[in-house]
C-alpha positions in Angstrom: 31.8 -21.1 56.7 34.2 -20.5 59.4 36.0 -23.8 60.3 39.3 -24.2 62.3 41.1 -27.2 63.2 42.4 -26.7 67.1 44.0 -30.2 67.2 44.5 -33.8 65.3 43.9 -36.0 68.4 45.1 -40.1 68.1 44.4 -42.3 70.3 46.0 -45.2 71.0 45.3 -49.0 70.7 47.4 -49.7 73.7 45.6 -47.5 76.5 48.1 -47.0 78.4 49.9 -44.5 76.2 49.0 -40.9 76.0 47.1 -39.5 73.3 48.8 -37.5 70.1 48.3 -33.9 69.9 49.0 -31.7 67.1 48.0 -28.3 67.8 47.5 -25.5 65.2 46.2 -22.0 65.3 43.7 -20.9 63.4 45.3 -17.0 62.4 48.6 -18.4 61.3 50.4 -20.3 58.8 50.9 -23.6 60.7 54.0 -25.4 59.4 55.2 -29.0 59.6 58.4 -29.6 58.5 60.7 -33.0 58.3 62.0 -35.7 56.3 60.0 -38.3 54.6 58.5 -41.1 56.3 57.6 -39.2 59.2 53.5 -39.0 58.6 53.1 -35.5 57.1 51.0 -36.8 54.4 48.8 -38.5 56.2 48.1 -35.6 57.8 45.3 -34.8 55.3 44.2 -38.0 55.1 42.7 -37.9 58.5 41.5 -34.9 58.3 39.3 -35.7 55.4 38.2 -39.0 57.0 37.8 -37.1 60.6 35.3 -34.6 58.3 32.9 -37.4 56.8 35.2 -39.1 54.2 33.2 -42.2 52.8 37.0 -43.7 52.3 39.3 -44.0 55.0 42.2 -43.8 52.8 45.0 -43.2 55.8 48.0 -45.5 54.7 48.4 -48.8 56.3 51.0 -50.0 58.3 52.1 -47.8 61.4 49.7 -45.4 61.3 46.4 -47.7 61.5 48.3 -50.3 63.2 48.4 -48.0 66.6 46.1 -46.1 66.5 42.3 -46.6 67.7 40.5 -43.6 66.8 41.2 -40.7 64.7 39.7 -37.3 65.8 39.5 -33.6 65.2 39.0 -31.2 68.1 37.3 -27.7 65.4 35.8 -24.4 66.1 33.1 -24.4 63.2 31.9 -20.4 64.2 32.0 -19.5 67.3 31.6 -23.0 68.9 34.0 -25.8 69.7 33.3 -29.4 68.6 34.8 -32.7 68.6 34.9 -35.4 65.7 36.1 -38.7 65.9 36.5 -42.0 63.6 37.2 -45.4 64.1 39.9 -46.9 62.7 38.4 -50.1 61.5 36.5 -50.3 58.2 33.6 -52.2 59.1 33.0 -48.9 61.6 33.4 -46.7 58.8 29.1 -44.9 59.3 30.4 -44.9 63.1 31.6 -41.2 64.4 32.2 -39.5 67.4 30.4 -36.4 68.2 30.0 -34.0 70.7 29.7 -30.3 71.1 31.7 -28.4 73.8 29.0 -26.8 76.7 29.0 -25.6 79.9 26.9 -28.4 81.6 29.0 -31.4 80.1 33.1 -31.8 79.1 34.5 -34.7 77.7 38.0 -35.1 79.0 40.1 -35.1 76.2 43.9 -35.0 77.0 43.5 -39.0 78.4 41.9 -42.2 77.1 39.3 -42.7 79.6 36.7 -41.5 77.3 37.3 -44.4 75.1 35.9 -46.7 78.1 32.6 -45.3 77.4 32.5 -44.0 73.9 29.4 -45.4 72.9 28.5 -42.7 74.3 29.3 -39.7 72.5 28.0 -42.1 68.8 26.4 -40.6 65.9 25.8 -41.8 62.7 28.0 -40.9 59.9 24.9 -39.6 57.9 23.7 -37.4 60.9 26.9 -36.1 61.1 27.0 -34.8 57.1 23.6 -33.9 57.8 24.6 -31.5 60.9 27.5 -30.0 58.8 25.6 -29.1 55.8 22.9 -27.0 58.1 25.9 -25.4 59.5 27.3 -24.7 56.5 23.9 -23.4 54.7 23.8 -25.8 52.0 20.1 -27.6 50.9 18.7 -30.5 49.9 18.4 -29.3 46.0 20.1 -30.4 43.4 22.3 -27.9 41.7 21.0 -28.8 37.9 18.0 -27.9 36.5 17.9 -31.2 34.3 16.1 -34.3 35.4 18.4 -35.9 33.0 21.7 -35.4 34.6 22.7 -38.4 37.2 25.0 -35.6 38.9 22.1 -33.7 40.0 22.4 -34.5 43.1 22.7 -31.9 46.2 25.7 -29.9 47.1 26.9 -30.9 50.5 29.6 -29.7 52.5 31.8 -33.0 51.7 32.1 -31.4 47.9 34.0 -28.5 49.7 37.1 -31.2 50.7 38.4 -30.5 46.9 38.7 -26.8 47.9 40.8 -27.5 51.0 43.4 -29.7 50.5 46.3 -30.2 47.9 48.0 -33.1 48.4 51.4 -34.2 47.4 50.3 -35.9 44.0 48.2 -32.8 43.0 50.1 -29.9 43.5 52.4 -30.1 41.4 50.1 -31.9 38.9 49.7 -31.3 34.7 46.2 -32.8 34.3 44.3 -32.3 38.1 43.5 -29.7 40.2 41.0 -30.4 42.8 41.2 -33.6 45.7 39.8 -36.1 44.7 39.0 -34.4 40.9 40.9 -37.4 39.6 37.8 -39.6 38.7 35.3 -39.3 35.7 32.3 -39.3 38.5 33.4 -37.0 41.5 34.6 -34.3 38.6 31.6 -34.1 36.9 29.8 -33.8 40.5 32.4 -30.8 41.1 31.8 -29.1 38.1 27.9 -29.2 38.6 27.8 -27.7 42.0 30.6 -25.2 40.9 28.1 -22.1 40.2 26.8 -22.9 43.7 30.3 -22.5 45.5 31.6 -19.5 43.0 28.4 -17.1 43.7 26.8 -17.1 40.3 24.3 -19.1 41.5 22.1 -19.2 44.4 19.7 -21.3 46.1 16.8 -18.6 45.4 17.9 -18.5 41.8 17.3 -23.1 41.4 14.0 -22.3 43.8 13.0 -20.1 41.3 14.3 -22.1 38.1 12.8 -25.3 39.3 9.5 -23.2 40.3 9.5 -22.4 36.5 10.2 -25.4 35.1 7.4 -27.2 37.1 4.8 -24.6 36.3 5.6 -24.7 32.4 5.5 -28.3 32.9 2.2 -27.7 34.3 1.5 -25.0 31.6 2.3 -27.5 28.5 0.3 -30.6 30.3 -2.8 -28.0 30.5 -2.4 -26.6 26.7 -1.8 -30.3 25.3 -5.4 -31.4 27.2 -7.1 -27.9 26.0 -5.9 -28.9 22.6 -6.7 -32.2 22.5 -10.4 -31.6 23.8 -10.5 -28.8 20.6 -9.3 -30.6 18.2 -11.9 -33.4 19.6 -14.5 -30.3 19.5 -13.2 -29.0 15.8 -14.0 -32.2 14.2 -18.2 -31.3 14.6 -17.2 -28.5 11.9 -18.7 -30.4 8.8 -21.3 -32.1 11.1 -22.9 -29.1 12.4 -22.3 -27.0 8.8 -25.2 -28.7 7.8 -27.7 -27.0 10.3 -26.6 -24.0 9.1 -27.4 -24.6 5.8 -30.6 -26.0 7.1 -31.6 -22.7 8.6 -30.8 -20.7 5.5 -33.0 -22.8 3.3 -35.7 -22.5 6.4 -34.9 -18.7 5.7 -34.1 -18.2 9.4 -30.5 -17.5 8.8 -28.8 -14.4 6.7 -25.1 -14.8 7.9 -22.8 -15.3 5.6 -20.6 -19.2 7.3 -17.8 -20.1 5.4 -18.1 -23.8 4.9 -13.8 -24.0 4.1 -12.9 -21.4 7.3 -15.9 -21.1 9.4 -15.2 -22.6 13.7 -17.5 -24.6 15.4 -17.6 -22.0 17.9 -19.0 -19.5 15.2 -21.3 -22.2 14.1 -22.9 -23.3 17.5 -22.9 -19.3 18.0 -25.3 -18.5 14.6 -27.6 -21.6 15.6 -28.1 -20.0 19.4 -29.0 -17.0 17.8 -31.8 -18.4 15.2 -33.1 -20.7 19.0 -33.2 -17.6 20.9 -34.6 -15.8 17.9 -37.6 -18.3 17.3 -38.2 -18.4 20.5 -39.0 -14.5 21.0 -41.2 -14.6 17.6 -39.2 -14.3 14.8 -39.5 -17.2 12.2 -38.3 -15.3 9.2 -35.3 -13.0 8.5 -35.6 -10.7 5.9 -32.4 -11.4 2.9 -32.6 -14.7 3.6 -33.8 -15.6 0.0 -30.4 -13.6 -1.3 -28.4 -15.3 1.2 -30.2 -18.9 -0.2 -29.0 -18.2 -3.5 -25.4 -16.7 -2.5 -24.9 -19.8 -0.7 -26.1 -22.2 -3.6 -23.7 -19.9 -6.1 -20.9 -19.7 -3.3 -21.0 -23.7 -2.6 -21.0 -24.6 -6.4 -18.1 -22.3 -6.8 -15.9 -24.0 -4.0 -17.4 -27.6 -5.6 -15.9 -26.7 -8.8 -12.6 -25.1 -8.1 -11.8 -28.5 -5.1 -12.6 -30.8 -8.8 -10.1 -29.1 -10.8 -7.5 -28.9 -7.3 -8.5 -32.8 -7.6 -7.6 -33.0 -11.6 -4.4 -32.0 -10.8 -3.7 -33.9 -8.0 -5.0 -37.0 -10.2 -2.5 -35.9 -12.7 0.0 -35.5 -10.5 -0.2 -39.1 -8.6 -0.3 -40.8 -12.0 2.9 -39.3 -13.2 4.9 -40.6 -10.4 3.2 -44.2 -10.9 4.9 -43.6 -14.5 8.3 -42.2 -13.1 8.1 -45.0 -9.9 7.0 -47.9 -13.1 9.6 -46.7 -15.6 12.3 -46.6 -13.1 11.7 -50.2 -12.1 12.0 -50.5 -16.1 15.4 -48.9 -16.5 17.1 -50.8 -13.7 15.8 -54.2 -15.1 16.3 -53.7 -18.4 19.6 -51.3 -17.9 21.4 -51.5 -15.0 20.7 -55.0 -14.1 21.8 -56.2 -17.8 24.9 -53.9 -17.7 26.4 -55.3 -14.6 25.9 -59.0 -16.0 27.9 -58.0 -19.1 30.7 -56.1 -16.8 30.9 -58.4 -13.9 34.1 -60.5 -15.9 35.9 -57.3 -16.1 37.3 -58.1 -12.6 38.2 -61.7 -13.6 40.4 -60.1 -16.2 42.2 -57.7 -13.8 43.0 -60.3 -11.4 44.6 -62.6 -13.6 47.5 -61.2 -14.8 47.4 -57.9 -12.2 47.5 -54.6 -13.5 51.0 -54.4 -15.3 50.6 -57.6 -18.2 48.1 -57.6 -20.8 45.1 -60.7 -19.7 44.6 -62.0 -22.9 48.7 -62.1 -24.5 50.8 -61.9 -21.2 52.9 -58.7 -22.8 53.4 -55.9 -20.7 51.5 -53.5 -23.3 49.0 -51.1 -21.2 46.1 -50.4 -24.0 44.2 -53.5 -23.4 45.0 -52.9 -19.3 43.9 -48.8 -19.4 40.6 -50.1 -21.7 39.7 -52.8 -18.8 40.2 -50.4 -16.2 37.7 -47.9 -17.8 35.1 -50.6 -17.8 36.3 -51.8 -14.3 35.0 -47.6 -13.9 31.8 -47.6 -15.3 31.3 -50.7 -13.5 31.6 -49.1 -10.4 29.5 -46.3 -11.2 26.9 -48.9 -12.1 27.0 -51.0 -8.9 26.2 -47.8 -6.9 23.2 -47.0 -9.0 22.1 -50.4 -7.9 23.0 -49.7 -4.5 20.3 -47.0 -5.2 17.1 -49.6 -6.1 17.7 -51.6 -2.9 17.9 -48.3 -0.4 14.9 -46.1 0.1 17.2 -43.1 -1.7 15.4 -43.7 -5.7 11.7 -44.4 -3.7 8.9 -42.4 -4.6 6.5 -44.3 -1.7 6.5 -40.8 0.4 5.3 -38.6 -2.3 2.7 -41.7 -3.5 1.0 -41.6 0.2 1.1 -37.7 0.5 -0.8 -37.6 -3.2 -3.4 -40.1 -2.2 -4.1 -38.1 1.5 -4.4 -35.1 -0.9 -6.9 -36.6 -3.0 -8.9 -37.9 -0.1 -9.2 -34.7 1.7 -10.2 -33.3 -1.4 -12.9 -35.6 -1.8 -14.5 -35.5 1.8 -14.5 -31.8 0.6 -16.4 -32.3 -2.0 -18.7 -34.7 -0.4 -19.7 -32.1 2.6 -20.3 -29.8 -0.3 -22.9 -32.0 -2.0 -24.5 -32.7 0.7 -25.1 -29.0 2.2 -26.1 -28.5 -1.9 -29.0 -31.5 -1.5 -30.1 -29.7 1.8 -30.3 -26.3 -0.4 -31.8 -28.2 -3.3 -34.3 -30.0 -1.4 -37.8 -30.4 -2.3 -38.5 -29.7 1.2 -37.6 -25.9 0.9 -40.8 -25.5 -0.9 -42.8 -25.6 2.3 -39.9 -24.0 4.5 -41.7 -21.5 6.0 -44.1 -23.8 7.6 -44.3 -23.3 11.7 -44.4 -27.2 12.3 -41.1 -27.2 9.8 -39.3 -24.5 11.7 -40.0 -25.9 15.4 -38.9 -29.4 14.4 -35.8 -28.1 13.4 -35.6 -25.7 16.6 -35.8 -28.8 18.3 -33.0 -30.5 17.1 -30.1 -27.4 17.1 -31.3 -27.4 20.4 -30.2 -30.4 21.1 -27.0 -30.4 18.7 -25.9 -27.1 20.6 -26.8 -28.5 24.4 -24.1 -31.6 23.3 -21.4 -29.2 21.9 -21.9 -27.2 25.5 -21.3 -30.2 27.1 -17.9 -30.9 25.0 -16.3 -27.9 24.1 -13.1 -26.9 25.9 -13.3 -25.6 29.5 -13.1 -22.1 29.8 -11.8 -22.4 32.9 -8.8 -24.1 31.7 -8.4 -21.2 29.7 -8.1 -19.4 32.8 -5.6 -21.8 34.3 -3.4 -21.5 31.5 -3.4 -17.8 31.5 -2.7 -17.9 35.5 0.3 -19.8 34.7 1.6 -18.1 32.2 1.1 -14.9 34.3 2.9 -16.4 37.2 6.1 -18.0 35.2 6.8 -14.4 34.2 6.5 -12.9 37.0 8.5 -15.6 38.2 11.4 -14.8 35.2 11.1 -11.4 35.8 12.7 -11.7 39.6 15.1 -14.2 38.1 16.5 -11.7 35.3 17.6 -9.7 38.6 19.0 -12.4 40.5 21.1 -13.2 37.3 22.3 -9.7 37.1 23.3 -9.8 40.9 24.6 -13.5 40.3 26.3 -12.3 37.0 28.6 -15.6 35.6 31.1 -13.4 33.3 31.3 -10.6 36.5 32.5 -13.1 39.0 34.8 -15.4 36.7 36.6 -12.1 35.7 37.1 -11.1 39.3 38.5 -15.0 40.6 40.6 -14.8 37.1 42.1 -11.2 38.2 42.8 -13.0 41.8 44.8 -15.7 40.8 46.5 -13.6 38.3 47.8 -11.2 41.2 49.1 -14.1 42.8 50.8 -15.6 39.4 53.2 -12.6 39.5 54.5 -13.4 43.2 55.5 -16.9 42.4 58.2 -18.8 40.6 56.2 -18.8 37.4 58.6 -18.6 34.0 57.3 -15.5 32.3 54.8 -14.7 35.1 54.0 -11.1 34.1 52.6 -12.8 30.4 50.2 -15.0 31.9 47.1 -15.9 33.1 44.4 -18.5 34.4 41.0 -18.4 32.6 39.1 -20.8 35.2 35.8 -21.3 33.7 34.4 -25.0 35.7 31.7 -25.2 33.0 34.3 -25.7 30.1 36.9 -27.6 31.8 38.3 -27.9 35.7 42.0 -28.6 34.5 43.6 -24.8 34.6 43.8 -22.9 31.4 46.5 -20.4 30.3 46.0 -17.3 28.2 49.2 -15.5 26.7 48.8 -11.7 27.7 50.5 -10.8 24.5 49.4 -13.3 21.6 46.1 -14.0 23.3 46.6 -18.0 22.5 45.7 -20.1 25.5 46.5 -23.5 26.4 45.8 -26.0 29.1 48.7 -26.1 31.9 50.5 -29.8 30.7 51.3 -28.2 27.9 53.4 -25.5 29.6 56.1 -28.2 30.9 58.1 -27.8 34.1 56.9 -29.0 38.0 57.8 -25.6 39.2 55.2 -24.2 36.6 52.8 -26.6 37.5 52.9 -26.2 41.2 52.9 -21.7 40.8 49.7 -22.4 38.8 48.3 -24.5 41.3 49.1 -22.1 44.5 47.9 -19.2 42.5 44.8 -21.3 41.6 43.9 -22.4 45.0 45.0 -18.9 46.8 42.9 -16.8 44.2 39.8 -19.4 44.8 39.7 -18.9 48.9 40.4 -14.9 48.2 37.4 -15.0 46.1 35.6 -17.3 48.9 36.3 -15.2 51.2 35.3 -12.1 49.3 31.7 -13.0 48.6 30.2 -11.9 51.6 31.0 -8.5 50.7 28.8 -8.9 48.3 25.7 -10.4 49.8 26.5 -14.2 48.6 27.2 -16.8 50.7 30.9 -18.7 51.1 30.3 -22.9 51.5 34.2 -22.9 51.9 35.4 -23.8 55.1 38.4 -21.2 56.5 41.1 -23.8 56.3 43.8 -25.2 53.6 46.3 -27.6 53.2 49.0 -27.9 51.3 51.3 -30.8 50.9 54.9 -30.2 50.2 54.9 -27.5 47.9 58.7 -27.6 47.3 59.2 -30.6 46.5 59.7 -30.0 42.5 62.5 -28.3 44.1 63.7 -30.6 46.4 65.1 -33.1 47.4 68.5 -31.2 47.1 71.3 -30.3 48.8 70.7 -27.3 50.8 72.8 -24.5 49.4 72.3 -20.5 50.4 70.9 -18.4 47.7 70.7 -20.8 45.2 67.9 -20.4 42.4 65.8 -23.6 44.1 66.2 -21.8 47.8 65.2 -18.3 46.4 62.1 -20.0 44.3 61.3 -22.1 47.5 61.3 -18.7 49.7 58.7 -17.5 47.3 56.1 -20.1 48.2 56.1 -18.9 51.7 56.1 -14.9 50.9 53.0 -15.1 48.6 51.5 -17.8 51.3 52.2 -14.7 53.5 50.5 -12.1 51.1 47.9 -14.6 51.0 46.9 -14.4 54.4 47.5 -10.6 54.8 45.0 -10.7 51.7 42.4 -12.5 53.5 42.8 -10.9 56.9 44.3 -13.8 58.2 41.4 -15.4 58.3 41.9 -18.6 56.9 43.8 -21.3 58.5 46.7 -22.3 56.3 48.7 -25.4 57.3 51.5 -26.4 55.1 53.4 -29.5 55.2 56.9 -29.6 54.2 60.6 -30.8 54.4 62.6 -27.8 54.1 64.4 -26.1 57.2 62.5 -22.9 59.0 65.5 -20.8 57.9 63.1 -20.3 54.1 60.4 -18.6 56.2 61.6 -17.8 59.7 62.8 -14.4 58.6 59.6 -13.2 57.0 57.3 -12.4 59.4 58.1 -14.2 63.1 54.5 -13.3 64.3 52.7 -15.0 61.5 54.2 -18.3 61.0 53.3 -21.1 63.7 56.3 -23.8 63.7 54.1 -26.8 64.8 56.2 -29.3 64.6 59.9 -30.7 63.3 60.2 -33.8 62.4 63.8 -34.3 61.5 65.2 -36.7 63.8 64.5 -40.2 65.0 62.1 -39.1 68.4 59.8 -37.4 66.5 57.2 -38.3 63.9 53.5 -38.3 63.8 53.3 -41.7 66.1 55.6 -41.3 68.9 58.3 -43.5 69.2 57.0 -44.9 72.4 53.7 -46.3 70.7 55.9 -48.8 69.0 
């Protein structure tokens, strides 16, 4: 996103004072230089509140006490806009808008706007509303988890901890990001971070939340269709018996397992032997072999489930025995053992551990014998700790025995009675027509109601749709991912900062470098070249160290912003940085030519130099600092923008004459 800031614009309480300008240029690297006190620092401060801070954190005192609005005169792409705030916190939703057009110009270099500047109000949620568009972000939420309170959408005001490194964070051990310092904001950071770095795009959550609502979909339709067969499964034994009705009838010669056999392959045998009667056929030929197979095969399951029951019998009265005789042991035992050791303890704390309890002499044998029981004591109290916890219970394996058994015996009873149907006197007249049609009529019936209940096909269908459509779906993500490749684009913001790590003041520069991955940690890492051991920065020591790490850092990151449009993805970033007094783990010092300080000092504005050379000096850079021109003045006197010097009493970001 191409944002440049023209001017910082204050105006004042008292109206009759000119407005403050601070004009910068958006190709250069803008400088303000001066001592302290002066209002460099607040510098960012309004910015950040100009740009839709929720916080108007500019210091009190001077600053707010003259001043009546705060504003920003940008180019955000090709068009000019201007952003004000007022300086009051009950105004803080309040802003000042207005877009720069041919048919209307607000007058800008006076006060007379403020007359009427009602006007030109927006609401502070409009305004974040009109930057994200601008900027190309969504209303999505860059996690995939319903579960994660940071899910909320990425939004241009995330992009503030890209652009500005203030004084307390530049130079800082644990922090690298504005406004990173809290639990909440830096776990909002790290969750939109695949969003801002490339690996991630807004296709690739449409198409992951796409998924995730269609399996959703998916598993809601497969638990129904399941629920409605297992409803539909249950007529098994029910329906079994018709079967074994129409083999003793003799209209049936299919060989149905009663222990494996569907419902579906049921209900299919019995529309078979309707459609068969219907058209004539009352008798099938091998049905009197498949009436005896079926009386041989039935007896055989009966008596192989009896003896599966003997053992299970068997089985559930051993661990009564075990459950009974354990009960046993710890009253007769355990219980009557700790009665009898319970005075060792007595003995040990009468005379401590050193004088015999029953003589007072300082022989050990009686002590090392009453420690020993004190032992077994102990080992004893823990086998009690046993009976009273679940640990020695044998209530699980009890319950699973006596389902067993009961399964086993509603076996047995479908068995017996599809046996009394085979055994029944009425198969002597079986072939009778009356006989046959009475029993047409009611498979009829049986098979109409299991029609009426058996799962959809159509939601067969469904599921298959969906499952055809989530991999289609995965199958366009896979690409994405390889486009939007994690590993690829770490390595290449890693190499970036590590080019810029060898330009600064680093101590042993050309051994290290930054592994930034934001979904491990968003405190800079360090990797040894050499011994491959990496470490987080605090543990590196030194404020120079710290602040190299940092410029490196935040230089490689806009590189790498600005680099993505080569490749198709989309920069959030807008084209502007701050940074706060660099120098000062250097400074305050005396100034002294070609000292170690002054020569490390220079080297924060050559790399800031290779930075923008780098980027096509296309991203604003506007550094704020207290060191004389003479450190940069002689590197490049196109490049570098002076702004302004604050070094003496008449000048200072309020003017004198506004006080």
């Amino acid at each position: 996103m191409h944002l440049y800031i023209k001017n910082i614009i204050l105006y004042p309480k008292n109206k009759e004072k000119s407005p403050r300008f601070i004009t910068f240029i958006e190709d250069k690297i803008n400088i303000i230089t001066g001592t302290s006190q002066k209002g460099k620092s607040a510098i960012i401060n309004i910015i950040d509140y100009c740009l839709g801070s929720g916080d108007c954190n500019i210091p009190i005192g001077l600053i707010r006490d003259t001043t009546e609005v705060f504003a920003l005169y940008v180019k955000i792409n090709e068009d000019f806009y201007f952003i004000g705030r007022e300086n009051y916190d009950e105004h803080k939703s309040k802003m000042y808008f207005y877009k720069e057009s041919s048919d209307k110009n607000i007058e800008l270099r006076n006060n007379a706007w403020l007359y009427n500047k009602n006007d030109y109000s927006i609401n502070l949620n409009y305004f974040k509303s009109f930057i994200n568009n601008i900027a190309g972000f969504k209303n999505v939420g860059t996690e995939n988890s319903d579960n994660n309170s940071f899910n909320i959408p990425a939004s241009f005001r995330d992009t503030a901890a890209f652009q500005f490194q203030t004084q307390n964070i530049i130079a800082n051990p644990t922090t690298m990001f504005y406004k990173s310092d809290s639990w909440e904001h830096l776990q909002k950071l790290k969750t939109i971070f695949p969003l801002i770095l490339g690996y991630k795009s807004y296709e690739i959550i449409d198409l992951e939340n796409k998924i995730i609502e269609k399996e959703k979909e998916k598993n809601k339709k497969i638990t129904k269709f399941e629920q409605i067969k297992t409803q539909y499964e249950d007529w098994q034994s029910d329906i079994y018996k018709y079967y074994t009705e129409a083999v003793t009838i003799g209209l049936s010669k299919s060989d149905i397992s009663i222990k494996s056999s569907s419902v579906d392959e049921i209900k299919n045998e019995l529309s078979n032997i309707i459609k068969d009667v219907n058209s004539g056929t009352f008798y099938k030929d091998g049905t009197a072999n498949r009436f005896s197979e079926k009386l041989n095969n039935l007896n055989n399951q009966r008596n192989l489930i009896i003896r599966q029951l003997d053992d299970l019998r068997y089985k559930y009265n051993k661990v009564i025995q075990i459950d009974d005789s354990k009960e046993l042991y710890f009253d007769d035992v355990v219980k009557e053992k700790e009665l009898r050791l319970r005075p060792i303890e007595w003995f040990l704390d009468r005379k401590g551990k050193s004088q015999c309890p029953f003589c007072g002499s300082n022989s050990d044998k009686a002590i090392n014998e009453l420690l020993h029981l004190n032992q077994e004591r102990q080992k004893n109290i823990e086998t009690l700790a046993k009976l009273t916890s679940n640990e020695l219970s044998f209530d699980k394996e009890k319950k699973e025995l006596k389902n067993e058994i009961k399964f086993r015996e509603n076996q047995v009873n479908e068995i017996d009675k599809n046996l009394n149907i085979l055994l029944s006197e009425e198969k002597q007249n079986s072939n009778s027509v009356k006989r046959v049609y009475e029993f047409i009529g009611k498979i009829e019936h049986v098979v109409e109601n299991l029609n009426r209940i058996s799962p959809s096909g159509e939601l067969e269908i469904e599921i298959e749709l969906l499952e055809q459509s989530i991999a289609k779906d995965r199958l366009i993500l896979n690409k994405l991912k390889k486009k939007f490749d994690k590993e690829n684009s770490l390595n290449k913001l890693n190499n970036l900062i590590s080019n810029y790590i060898k330009l600064l003041p680093i101590e042993d520069n050309n051994k290290r470098r930054v592994l930034f991955d934001p979904s491990e940690s968003l405190v800079i890492k360090i990797e040894d070249i050499n011994t491959k051991n990496k470490y987080f920065l605090s543990r590196i020591g030194s404020g120079a160290n710290y602040m190299g790490y940092h410029l490196a850092t935040i230089f490689g990151l806009h590189e790498y912003f600005f680099k993505l449009n080569e490749t198709g993805k989309v920069n959030f970033i807008p084209s502007f940085l701050i940074l706060d007094q660099p120098s000062q783990v250097y400074y305050p010092k005396e100034f002294t030519k070609d000292s170690k300080d002054i020569e490390d000092t220079r080297k924060i504005f050559t790399t800031s130099f290779e930075f923008m050379k780098k980027t096509d000096f296309k991203i604003q850079l506007i550094i704020l600092e207290h060191v004389p021109k003479e450190l940069w003045e002689d590197i490049d006197d196109t490049n570098f923008n002076l702004v302004a010097e604050w070094d003496n009493n008449s000048e200072a970001l309020i003017p004198n004459d506004w006080y």
